[in-house]
N, C-alpha and C positions, 0 to 999 in steps of 0.2 A: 504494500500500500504506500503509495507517494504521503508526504507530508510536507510541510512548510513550517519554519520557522515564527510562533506567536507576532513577535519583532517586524515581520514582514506583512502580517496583514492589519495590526492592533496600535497603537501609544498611547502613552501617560496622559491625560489631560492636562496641559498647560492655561488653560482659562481659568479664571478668579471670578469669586463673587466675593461680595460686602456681608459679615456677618450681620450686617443690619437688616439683611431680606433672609436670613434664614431665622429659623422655626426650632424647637427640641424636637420635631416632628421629622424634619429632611436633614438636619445638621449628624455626620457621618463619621463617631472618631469610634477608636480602638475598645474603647470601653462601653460602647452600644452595639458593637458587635458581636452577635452572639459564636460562642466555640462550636467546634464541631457542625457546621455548617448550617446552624437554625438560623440566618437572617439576622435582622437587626432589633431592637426595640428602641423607643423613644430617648435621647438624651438626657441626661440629670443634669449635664453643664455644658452652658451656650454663654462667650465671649461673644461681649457686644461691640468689641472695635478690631476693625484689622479686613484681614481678605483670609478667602482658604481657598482651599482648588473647588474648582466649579464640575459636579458632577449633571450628566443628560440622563432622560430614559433610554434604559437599558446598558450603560456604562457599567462595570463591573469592579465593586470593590474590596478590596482585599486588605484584609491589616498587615502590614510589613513587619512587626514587632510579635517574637514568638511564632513564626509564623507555623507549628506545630498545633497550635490551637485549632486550628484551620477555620480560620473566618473569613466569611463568602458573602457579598450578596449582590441580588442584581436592581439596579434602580429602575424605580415603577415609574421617576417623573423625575424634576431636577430639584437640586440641592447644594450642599457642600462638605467637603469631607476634610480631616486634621489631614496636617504631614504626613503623620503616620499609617495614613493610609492609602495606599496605590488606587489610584481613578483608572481604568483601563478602557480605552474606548474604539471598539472597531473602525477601520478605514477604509476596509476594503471589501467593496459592495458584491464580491462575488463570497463574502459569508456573514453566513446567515447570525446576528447577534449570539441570538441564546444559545445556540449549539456552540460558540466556541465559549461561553459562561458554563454551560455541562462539563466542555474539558478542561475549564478549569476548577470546578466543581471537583473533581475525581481524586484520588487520594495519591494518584501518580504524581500530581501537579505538587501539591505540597510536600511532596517528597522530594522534588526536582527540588522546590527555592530551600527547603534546609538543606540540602549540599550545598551550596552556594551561599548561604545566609555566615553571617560575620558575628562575632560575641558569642561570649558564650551564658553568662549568666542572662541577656536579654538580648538573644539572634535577631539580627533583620537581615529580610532576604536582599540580595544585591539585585538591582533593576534592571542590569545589562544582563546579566544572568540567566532574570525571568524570561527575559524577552526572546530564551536562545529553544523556549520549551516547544515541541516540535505537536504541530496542530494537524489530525489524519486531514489530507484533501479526498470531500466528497463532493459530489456536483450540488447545485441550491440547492433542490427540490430532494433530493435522498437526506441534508441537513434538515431541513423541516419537518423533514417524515421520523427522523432519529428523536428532536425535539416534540414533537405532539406525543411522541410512544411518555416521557420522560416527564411531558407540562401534566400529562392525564393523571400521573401517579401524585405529583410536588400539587398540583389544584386539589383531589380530596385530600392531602397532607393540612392543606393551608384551610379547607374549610374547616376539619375537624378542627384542627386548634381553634379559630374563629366561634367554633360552638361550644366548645370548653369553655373559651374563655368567658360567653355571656352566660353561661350554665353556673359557672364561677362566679359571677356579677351577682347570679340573683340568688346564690346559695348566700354569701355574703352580705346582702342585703338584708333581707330573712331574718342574719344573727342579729345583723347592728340594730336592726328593729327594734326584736324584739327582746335584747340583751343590754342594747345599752341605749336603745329608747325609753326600754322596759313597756314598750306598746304589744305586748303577745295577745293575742286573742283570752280574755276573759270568758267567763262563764256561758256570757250570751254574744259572744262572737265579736263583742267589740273591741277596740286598742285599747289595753288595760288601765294606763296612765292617762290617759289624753280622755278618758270617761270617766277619769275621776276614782284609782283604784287605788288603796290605802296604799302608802309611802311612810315606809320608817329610815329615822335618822339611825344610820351603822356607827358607830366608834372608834371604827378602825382605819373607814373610808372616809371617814367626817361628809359623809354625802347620805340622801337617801337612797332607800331602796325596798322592790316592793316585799310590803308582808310575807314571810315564811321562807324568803328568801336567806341565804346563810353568808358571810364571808370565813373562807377556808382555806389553811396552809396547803398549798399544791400538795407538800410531802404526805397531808391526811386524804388528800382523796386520790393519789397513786402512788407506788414505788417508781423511786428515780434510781435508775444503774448506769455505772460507769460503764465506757467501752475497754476495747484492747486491744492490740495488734500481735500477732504469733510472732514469734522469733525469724525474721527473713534471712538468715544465716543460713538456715534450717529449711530446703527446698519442701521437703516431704510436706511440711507445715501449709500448703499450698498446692493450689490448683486443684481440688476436689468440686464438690457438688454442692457445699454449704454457704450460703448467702454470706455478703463480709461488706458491709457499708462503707465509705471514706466522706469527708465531709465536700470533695470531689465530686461525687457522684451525686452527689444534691445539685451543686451548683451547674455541673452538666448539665442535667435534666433538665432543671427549673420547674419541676411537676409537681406536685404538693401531695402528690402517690410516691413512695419507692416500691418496685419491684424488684427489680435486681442490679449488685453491682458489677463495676466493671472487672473485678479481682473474685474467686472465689478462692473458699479454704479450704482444708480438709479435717475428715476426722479427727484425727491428730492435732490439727490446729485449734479447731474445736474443744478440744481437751484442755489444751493450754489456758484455754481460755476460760475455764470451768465447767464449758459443757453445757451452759444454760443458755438459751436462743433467748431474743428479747423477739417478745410474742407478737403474731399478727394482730395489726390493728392496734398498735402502740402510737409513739410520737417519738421519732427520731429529732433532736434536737442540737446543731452544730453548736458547742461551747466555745471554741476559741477557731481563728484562724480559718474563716469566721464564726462570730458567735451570729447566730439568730436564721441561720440556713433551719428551714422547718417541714416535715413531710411524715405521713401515715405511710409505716409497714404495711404491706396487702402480703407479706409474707415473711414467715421466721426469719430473723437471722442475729448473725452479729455486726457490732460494729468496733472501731477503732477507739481509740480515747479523743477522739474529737467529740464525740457526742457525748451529751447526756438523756438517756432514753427512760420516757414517760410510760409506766405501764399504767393505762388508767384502771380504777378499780370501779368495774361497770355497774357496781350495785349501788356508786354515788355519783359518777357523773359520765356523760359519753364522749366517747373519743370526738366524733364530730363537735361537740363544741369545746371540747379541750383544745382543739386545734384553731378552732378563730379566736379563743378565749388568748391563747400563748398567741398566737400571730396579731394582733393587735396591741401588745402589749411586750413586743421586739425592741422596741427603744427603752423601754427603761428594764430590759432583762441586759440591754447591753452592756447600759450604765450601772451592771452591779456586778459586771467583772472586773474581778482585780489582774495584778500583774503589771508588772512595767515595760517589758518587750511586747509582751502578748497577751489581751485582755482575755481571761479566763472565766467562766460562773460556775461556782464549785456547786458540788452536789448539795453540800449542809446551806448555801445561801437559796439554791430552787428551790430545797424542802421547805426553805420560811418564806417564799415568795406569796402573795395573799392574792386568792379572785375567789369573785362571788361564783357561790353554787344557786342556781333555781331548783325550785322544787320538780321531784321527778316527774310530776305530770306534764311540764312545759317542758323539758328535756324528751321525754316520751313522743312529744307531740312536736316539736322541734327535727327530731326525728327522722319522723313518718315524711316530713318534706324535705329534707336535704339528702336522705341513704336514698332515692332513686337518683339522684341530680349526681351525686356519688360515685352512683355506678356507671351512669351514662357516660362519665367523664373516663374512668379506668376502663371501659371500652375501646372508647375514641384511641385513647391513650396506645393500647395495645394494638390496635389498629394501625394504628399509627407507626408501632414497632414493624409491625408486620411488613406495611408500604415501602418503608427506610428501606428494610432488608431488601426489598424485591429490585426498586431504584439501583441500589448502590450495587449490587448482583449483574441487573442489566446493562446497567453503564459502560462498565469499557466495553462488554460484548459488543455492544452497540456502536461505539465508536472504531474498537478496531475487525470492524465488518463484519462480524461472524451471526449476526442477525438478519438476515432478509428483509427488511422495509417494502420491500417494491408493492404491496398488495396493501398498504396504510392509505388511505386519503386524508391530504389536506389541502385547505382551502388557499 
């Protein structure tokens, strides 16, 4: 199969825009994009003075720092992207954009720019480098027909999360309601507070809150356990069949389910460890490095000493809202780790940390509406596993010809 040089049909964007016409919405640095190739999300910091490189729709951008993380995306419209991040933008009208964003999507590519990436505690790829990465030549119409096989699978990827995420909107909705409205549906179906339902002053909260309602030490309504890491001297310790969390595999994700990590253990390891699985349907909780990474077990396992894992005790409160109860309440779990290099929350300070319980009937009933919205999500989720695998499978196939297109229609 002929190929060409990226270098010879692609370049860097040398156009500027004014950070004063971008948005946290289109504005493109290294820390709004996501690892592992999920796309981008919204900015947290936008500089109001200066110029940055000026990214078009469908420009492809790429973060040059680490580039092991493999961050990818392709722009839906125009913006602006940091230094740190390479603007790449086709030139040469005999190809097709997104098919060459596929080959640089592929795991081959980012394996190309770290040979070539400089540093060693923070690698950036070298530009001339990039640009030597060899792109398969197909004619237009066999490039479109590659990309429709590739947009079909990335389009249900993109809707699923899209429904997660408003699925997520109104499960979280729901709590703030009726948790820290205190508006739950009362006896005869109305919003408990806002009809005028008894309100007592707490002690502890110096706030009210409604009648029969309790505040309680996290440690009395679940056991908190440390994690641990097996000895990696020690191979055997490793690679089995046993779940094994890192505070990594949250921030990967970004799912607020864990299923599985990227490392598993082994029996042996397990052992080391004491042998006790922190149970499905617990609360995985990052302590340090970072602290306040948060996610529900959907399956046994262990984890490292980065975490400290919530086993909630279901006969006083339910995992579902120990989970928006602690996720709401991430800032000031931050601000009660100690340590001077690396903020920590020890176990003995979660066991005194203080949230209100509701009585079991509004938990019960709390419930009954979020454990579908729950499930629908770890679905999607798994679905979603499923799509990645198929994608990432077919892709080089795809590229380096061993798939048949000729029988695809596109428009």
């Amino acid at each position: 199969m002929n190929k060409i040089k990226l270098g010879k049909i692609a370049y860097y964007s040398d156009t500027r825009i004014d950070l004063s016409n971008l948005t946290e919405k289109n504005y493109v640095g290294t820390d709004n994009l996501l690892q592992n190739k999920k796309g981008k999300v919204d900015s947290e910091y936008l500089r109001k003075k200066g110029k940055v490189t000026e990214y078009k729709e469908n420009d492809i951008l790429i973060a040059n720092i680490r580039p092991y993380l493999r961050k990818i995306w392709r722009a839906k419209g125009k913006g602006g992207s940091s230094a740190d991040v390479l603007t790449i933008r086709v030139g040469d009208s005999e190809f097709y954009p997104n098919f060459i964003y596929y080959n640089l999507f592929q795991d081959t590519f980012f394996d190309w720019v770290m040979k070539g990436a400089k540093g060693s505690k923070m690698p950036r790829g070298d530009k001339n480098q990039i640009m030597e990465f060899q792109i398969p030549k197909f004619d237009y119409l066999t490039q479109k027909k590659i990309v429709s096989v590739l947009s079909v699978i990335d389009d249900k990827i993109e809707l699923n999360h899209k429904i997660n995420t408003e699925l997520e909107q109104l499960a979280r909705q729901i709590y703030e309601y009726w948790f820290l409205q205190f508006d739950f549906p009362d006896e005869n179906s109305n919003p408990y507070k806002s009809s005028g339902g008894k309100m007592v002053l707490n002690k502890i909260l110096k706030s009210e809150i409604p009648v029969g309602w309790q505040v309680r030490k996290l440690g009395e309504v679940s056991e908190i356990r440390n994690g641990g890491t097996p000895s990696t001297t020690d191979k055997s310790n490793y690679g089995g069949n046993i779940s094994w969390a890192t505070p990594n595999d949250l921030s990967v994700s970004g799912e607020k389910f864990f299923f599985k990590g990227q490392r598993n253990i082994s029996e042996k390891g397990a052992k080391s460890l004491g042998g006790i699985p922190i149970p499905k349907d617990s609360i995985l909780l990052t302590s340090r490095a970072p602290i306040g990474l948060i996610a529900i077990n959907k399956t046994e396992t262990y984890t490292n000493q980065g975490f400290k894992n919530i086993v909630p005790n279901s006969e006083m409160i339910s995992v579902e809202y120990l989970f928006y109860c602690l996720s709401k309440g991430i800032k000031n779990l931050i601000n009660l780790g100690g340590g001077t290099t690396f903020k920590e929350i020890s176990k003995s300070v979660l066991e005194e940390y203080t949230i209100i319980v509701p009585e079991s009937s509004q938990l019960c009933e709390f419930n009954v509406h979020v454990e579908p919205i729950f499930k629908k999500i770890q679905q999607n989720i798994k679905e979603n596993k499923s799509l990645l695998d198929l994608r990432d499978f077919l892709l080089p196939m795809l590229m380096n010809g061993q798939i048949n297109v000729d029988n695809i229609q596109v428009n």
